[in-house]
C-alpha positions, 0 to 999 in steps of 0.5 A: 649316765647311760640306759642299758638294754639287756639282750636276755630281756627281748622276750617280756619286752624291753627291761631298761636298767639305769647304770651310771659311772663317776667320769673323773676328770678337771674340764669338759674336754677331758670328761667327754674322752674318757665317756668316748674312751669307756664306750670304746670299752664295751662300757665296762669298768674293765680295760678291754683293747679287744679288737673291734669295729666303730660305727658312727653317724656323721653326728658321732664322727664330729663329736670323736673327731676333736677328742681322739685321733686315729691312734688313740681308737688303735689304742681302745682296740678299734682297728676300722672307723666306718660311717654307718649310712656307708654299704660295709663289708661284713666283718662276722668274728668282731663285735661293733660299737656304734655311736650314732643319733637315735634316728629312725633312719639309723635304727632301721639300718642298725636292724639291717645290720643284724639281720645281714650278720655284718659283726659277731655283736652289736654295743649300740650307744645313741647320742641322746635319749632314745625314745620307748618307741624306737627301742621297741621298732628295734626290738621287733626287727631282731625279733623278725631277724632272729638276731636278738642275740647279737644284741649286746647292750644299748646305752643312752651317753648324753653325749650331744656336744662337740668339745674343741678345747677344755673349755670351747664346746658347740652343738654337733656341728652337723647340726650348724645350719639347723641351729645357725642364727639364720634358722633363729631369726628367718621370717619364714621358718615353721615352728617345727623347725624352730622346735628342732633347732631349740631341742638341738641346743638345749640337749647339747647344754643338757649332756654337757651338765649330765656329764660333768655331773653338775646342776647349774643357776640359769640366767638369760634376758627375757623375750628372745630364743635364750629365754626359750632355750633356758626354760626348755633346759630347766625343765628337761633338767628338772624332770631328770632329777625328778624321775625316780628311775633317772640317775643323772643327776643325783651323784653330782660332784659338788655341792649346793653352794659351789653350784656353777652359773650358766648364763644363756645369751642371744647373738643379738646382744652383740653383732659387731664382735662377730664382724670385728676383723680380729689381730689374735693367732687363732682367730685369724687362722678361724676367719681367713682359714676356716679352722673347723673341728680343730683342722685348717686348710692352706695353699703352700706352694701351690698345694693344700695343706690341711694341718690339725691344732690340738691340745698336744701342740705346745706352741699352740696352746700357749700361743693360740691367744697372743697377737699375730705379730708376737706369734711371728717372733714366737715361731721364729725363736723356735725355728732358731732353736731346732736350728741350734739343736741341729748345728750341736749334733753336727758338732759333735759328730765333727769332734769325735775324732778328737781322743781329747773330747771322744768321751764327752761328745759320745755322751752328749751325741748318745744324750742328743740322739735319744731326744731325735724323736722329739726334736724331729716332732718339734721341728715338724710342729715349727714347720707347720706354723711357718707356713700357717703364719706366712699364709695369715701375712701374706692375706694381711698384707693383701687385704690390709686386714691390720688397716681394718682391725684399727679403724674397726677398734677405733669405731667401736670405742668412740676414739678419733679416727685419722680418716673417715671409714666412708673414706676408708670404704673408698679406698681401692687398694685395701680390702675385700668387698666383704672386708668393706661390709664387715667395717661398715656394719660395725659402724652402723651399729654403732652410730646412734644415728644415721640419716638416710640419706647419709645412708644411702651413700655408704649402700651405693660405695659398698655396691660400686665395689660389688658388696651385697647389702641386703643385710643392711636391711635386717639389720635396720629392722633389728634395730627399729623393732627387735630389742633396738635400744638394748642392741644398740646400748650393747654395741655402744658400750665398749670400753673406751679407755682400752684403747689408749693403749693403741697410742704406742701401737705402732712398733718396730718389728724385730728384725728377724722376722721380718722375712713374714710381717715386713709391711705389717702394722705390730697392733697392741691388742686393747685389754677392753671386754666385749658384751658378753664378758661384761655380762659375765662379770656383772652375773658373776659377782653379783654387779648391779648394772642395767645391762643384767638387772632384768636378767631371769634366774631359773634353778633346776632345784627349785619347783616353782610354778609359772613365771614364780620368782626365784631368789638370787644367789648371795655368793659370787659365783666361780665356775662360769659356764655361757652359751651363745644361742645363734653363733659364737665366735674365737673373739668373744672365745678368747676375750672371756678366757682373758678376763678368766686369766685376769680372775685366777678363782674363776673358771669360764666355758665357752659354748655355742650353737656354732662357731662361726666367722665373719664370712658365714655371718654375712651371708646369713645375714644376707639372707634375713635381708633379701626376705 
């Protein structure tokens, strides 16, 4: 659904008509590409690859940036990408789209803009709801100007998130820090700014339903900033199906009783899976490589590399979920395909003298040649990986990354440890100071108890080996004051019989690749669920646990007055969608979409105020602690 603003209306004020398109689509990701993709066309039904120029903050630029490439705006006719804070040449015969937050800092240089005549017409689109107030500061500076013609539409896209897969979206990521869980939980934060990062939240969950179309069951835990975020979002969504002038939400897609489920959840309902040193393909490109929008960047012989992981890398997708050392085999095979393909083409080139095979071979040469183009693609693609999966080895083996991922399983699901984690943290040779953090603090959290002087030890090894402990501090208070019993009861209950699949967890690494995880230990990925998928499970189907019986259930549909009770649903729900206030992670990522693969009726989506790695947790935690 968008606002439009007619230019032809400037003179009796500002007439706003609401509009609003079917977008046809099977995910979050596809949805949100063909709103960009409409918007690129001057938001008319009407294919028009007229050229044109976009224009964007740094809000829009991450929101495009995932979804379509350089090509794809060729494609809707944009020939130049500008950032709208950046001085512009003027450019007088071509209309200009511009995607940007309705700030008053970007109105005040959209109203520069026209006054200066930098394009033939201005298609502006804000993000988010623009205010009465700013369409009317707009208004009166191409009144001053003399400029209201160039006006061409205004347009509300409830377009606030980041799509990074079909089923991974986030807050802008220009919003990170406003929204990070040090904003959240830091002793000192105003309430304006708490009031910020809350607003930023709730319109990201916001656009994602206005754009699917779709009013959701709400349930999140009491008493933290979940319970605050779904209250907001409730609202926001009620009022919106209330307004009589408002359209988004009454073409919804489905109906009442195949509603989706939102579940809103705290970071504090599980801290060690954000440490846990991970043994999957792409979360470990995200912790040691910082994979951000979809892009990471990586030393190859000295030089940087920066590499982009989208929906259009087959070996990607398929594989971006399976452990390390099964990718490793993966890339290999591949390799040896592009290999087999490029000895067959010489091959054939080598028989073509001979009468007796001249006609097949030209065949088969003409067949070979007309898929050059994608063997070419492919091998490129194979390239990439190598190099990003020898990188992942070679910091593995440095760091004993495979040693950590085993004790940290092992602490985590109460199985017997073959030396002590003090005696692991001891060890010289193996980890990074943060490294070493990360697996203590896993322990922490999931020892019931830990006497102080048992304690301090632990503190005195980390800072002999120059860890900053200042988030053990935090974390002591977290789990004295804030929630202590279901934070620890969270952080305690893994499953423990997933990890009797580790007692075959060491294999043989086939020989041929071997050139990358020689040394490497080949890690059977345990089949447990963390916290949040267990939540999801028992939210979904309707399980009696105490984990969830306490749970608030909020609905959209339903005017209640303050603290009514709402009925629960009777039927299980089959569309899930759950978002972590305060940071998510690839691990929890990809835990839910396994227990989604293991449920073929069920389709889960991940959200998140940011993806974050374990490195940022700690600093953030960090400084909670030395407060």
């Amino acid at each position: 659904a968008v606002v439009s603003t007619q230019s032809g209306h400037y003179g009796r004020g500002i007439q706003i008509l609401f509009e609003h398109s079917v977008i046809m689509g099977l995910d979050i990701r596809s949805r949100q590409t063909e709103a960009l993709r409409q918007m690129l066309n001057l938001n008319s039904a009407k294919t028009d690859n007229a050229w044109k120029i976009l224009v964007f903050d740094e809000y829009g630029r991450d929101i495009i940036a995932p979804l379509l490439s350089v090509q794809d705006l060729r494609e809707c006719g944009v020939t130049l990408n500008l950032l709208i804070r950046d001085n512009r040449d003027p450019i007088p015969d071509v209309p200009a789209v511009y995607f940007v937050m309705p700030t008053r800092e970007n109105v005040e240089r959209i109203g520069s803009d026209c006054k200066d005549g930098l394009y033939e017409r201005f298609f502006i689109n804000f993000i988010t709801a623009v205010s009465r107030q700013l369409l009317e500061d707009l208004a009166q500076l191409t009144i001053e100007s003399d400029t209201v013609h160039r006006i061409g539409k205004i347009f509300d896209q409830h377009l606030s998130f980041c799509t990074l897969e079909q089923t991974l979206f986030t807050v802008p990521s220009y919003d990170a820090a406003a929204c990070s869980y040090h904003a959240l939980n830091r002793c000192d934060a105003k309430d304006a700014d708490i009031e910020l990062c809350i607003n930023a939240i709730t319109e990201c969950i916001f656009s994602v339903f206005v754009t699917l179309r779709q009013l959701p069951v709400i349930r999140c835990p009491k008493g933290n900033a979940a319970e605050i975020v779904a209250e907001k979002l409730e609202k926001k969504m009620r009022d919106a199906r209330r307004d009589p002038k408002s359209e988004l939400f009454k073409d919804q897609s489905v109906a009442s009783f195949q509603r989706p489920l939102l579940v809103i959840l705290d970071r504090n309902v599980d801290i060690c899976s954000t440490m846990h040193h991970t043994w999957t393909y792409q979360a470990l490109i995200h912790d040691l490589f910082n994979l951000h929008l979809n892009r990471c960047q990586i030393q190859v012989d000295g030089k940087t590399k920066n590499y982009d992981l989208g929906n259009d890398d087959k070996f990607w997708m398929k594989n971006k979920g399976r452990p390390f050392p099964e990718v490793a085999e993966a890339v290999h095979q591949e390799l040896e395909a592009c290999r087999a393909a490029e000895q067959e083409i010489k091959r054939l080139k080598d028989v073509m003298g001979d009468e007796s095979d001249a006609v097949t071979a030209n065949d088969k040469l003409a067949s070979t040649v007309s898929s050059l183009p994608e063997l070419m693609e492919k091998k490129k693609r194979v390239d990439m990986h190598i190099n990003i999966a020898t990188a992942l080895s070679e910091s593995i083996k440095s760091r004993s990354l495979d040693k950590f991922y085993e004790v940290e399983e092992k602490v985590m699901t109460k199985a017997a440890l073959e030396e002590s984690v003090l005696d692991v943290l001891r060890n010289p040779d193996i980890g990074s100071p943060a490294d070493k953090l990360r697996l203590f603090v896993i322990y922490y959290l999931s020892a019931s108890e830990l006497p102080d002087t048992e304690l301090q030890v632990y503190i005195d090894t980390l800072q002999e080996f120059g860890c900053d402990t200042s988030c053990i501090q935090y974390l002591s208070k977290l789990k004295q004051f804030s929630s202590a019993q279901s934070l620890v009861q969270n952080n305690l209950n893994y499953n423990q019989s997933s990890y009797s699949s580790m007692s075959n967890m060491f294999k043989y690494v086939k020989q041929s690749s071997k050139f990358m995880m020689e040394g490497v230990k080949n890690l059977v990925v345990g089949n447990r669920k963390l916290p949040i998928t267990r939540i999801v499970d028992c939210l979904s189907e309707l399980k009696q646990s105490s984990d969830t019986d306490d749970y608030l259930t909020l609905d959209p549909k339903i005017f209640r007055k303050d603290n009514s009770f709402v009925p629960s649903s009777r039927t299980a729900f089959n569309e899930v969608y759950v978002f972590m206030v305060g940071g998510g992670s690839y691990v929890e990522y990809q835990n839910l979409m396994q227990y989604a693969e293991q449920h073929q009726d069920k389709k889960i989506y991940y959200g998140s105020s940011e993806v974050m790695d374990s490195s940022n947790f700690l600093q953030q935690l960090n400084k909670l602690g030395s407060q």
